[in-house]
C-alpha positions as CSV (number, residue, x, y, z in Angstrom):
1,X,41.2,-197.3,69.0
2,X,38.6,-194.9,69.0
3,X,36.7,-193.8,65.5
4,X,37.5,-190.3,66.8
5,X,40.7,-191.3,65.4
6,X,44.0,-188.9,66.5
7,X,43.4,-185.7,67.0
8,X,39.9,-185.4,67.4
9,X,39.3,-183.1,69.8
10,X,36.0,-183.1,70.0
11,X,34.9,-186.9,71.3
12,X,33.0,-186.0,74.5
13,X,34.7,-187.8,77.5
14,X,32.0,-189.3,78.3
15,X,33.1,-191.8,75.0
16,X,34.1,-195.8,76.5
17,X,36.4,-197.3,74.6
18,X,34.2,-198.2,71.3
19,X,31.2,-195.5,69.4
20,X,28.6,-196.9,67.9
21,X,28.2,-194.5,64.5
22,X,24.8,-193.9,62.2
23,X,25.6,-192.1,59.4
24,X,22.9,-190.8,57.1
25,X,24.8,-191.7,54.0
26,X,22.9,-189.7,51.4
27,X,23.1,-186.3,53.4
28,X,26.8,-186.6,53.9
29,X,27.4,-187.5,50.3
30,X,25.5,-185.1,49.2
31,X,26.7,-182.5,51.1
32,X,29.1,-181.1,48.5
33,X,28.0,-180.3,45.2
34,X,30.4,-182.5,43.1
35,X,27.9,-183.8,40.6
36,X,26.5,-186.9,43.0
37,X,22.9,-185.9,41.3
38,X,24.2,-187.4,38.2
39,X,24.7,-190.8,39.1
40,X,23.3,-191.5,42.8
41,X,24.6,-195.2,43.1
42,X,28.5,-194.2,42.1
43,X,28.2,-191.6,44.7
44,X,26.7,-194.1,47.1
45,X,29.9,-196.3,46.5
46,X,32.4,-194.1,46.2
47,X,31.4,-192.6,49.8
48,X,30.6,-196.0,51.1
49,X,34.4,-197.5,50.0
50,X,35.9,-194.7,51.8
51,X,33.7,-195.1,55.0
52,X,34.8,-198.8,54.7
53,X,38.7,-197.5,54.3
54,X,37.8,-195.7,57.6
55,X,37.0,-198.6,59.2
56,X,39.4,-200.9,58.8
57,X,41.3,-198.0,60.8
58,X,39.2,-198.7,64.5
59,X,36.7,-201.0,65.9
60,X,33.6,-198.9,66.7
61,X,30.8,-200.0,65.0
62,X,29.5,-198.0,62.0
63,X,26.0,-198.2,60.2
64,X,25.8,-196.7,56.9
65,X,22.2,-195.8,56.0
66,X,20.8,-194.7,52.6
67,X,17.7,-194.0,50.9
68,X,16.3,-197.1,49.1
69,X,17.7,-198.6,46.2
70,X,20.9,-198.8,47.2
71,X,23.2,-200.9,44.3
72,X,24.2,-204.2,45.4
73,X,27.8,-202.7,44.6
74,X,27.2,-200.9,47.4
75,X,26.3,-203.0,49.5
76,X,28.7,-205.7,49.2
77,X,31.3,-203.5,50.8
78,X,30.0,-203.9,54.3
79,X,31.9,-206.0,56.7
80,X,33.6,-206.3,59.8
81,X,32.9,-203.4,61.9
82,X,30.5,-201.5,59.1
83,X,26.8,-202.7,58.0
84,X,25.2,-200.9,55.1
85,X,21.4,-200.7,55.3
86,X,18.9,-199.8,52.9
87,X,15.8,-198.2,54.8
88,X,13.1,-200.2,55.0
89,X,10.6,-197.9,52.6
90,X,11.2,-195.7,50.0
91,X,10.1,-191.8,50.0
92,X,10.9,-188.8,51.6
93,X,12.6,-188.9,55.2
94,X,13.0,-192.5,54.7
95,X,16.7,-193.0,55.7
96,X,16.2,-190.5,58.4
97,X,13.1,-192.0,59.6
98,X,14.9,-195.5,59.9
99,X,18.1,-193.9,61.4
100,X,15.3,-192.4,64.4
101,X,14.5,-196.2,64.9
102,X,17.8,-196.9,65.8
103,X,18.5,-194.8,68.0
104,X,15.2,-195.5,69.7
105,X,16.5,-199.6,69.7
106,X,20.2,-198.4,70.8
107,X,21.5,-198.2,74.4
108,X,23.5,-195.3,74.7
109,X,25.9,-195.4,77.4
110,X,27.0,-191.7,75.8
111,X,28.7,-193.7,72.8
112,X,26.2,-193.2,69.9
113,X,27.0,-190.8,67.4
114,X,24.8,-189.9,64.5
115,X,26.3,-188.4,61.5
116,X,24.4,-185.5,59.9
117,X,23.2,-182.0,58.8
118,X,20.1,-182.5,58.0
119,X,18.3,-179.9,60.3
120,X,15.1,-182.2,60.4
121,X,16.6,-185.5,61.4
122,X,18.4,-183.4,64.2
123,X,15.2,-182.2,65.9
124,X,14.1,-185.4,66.0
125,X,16.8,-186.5,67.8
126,X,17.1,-187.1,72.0
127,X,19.7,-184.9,73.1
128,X,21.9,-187.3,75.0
129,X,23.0,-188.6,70.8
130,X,26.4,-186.8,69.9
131,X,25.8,-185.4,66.7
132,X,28.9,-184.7,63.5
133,X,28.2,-182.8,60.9
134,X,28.7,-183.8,57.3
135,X,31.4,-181.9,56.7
136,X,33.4,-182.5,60.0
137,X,32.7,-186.4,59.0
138,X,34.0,-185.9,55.3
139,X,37.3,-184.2,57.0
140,X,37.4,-187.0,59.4
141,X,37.4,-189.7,56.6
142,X,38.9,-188.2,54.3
143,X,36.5,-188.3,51.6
């Protein structure tokens, strides 16, 4: 099944049968203004339960990343198909500098999606990465 999941009409053809996902977990959390500024690590695990939920549903691969420290709550929810990183170093642009590194290590064989808004991370970007927003990913999950 494809994490494009039913009705998703925007998964390029180009897509095999399996996406490999990097999501830049503290720009799609905080992409709504529900209060996440008051407690970052409940935010980090309430988004990163439901991105679990998610992926019990397929069996793409999915890499949560977030700014370091992430709670160990958090990140004892990765499994099966979905690994929650920390990035390496701490700072600004940290997450999104890791997440660049992947995608410099990846081979993509027009399967890698990166999960985003953050204007900066997307210019740094090679074109041939399929790119969802934040808010087309929260609709996605559900969260």
């Amino acid at each position: 099944m494809n994490g494009c999941g039913p009705g998703w009409s925007t998964c390029p053809s180009t897509y095999s049968d399996r996406v490999r996902w990097l999501i830049d977990g503290n720009n799609v959390y905080g992409s709504r203004p529900d209060g996440w500024w008051n407690d970052r690590a409940a935010a980090s695990g309430r988004f990163a339960q439901r991105v679990a939920e998610w992926c019990r549903t397929h069996d793409d691969d999915v890499t949560l990343v977030f700014d370091a420290p992430v709670p160990e709550s958090t990140l004892v929810l990765a499994g099966g198909n979905l690994a929650i990183v920390e990035a390496p170093r701490r700072g600004r642009n940290a997450a999104d500098d890791h997440i660049v590194d992947l995608v410099a290590v990846s081979v993509d064989d027009g399967g890698l999606t990166v999960v985003t808004s953050d204007r900066g991370l997307l210019q740094r970007l090679p074109g041939s990465v399929h790119v969802v927003g934040a808010g087309r990913f929260r609709a996605l999950v559900r969260y």
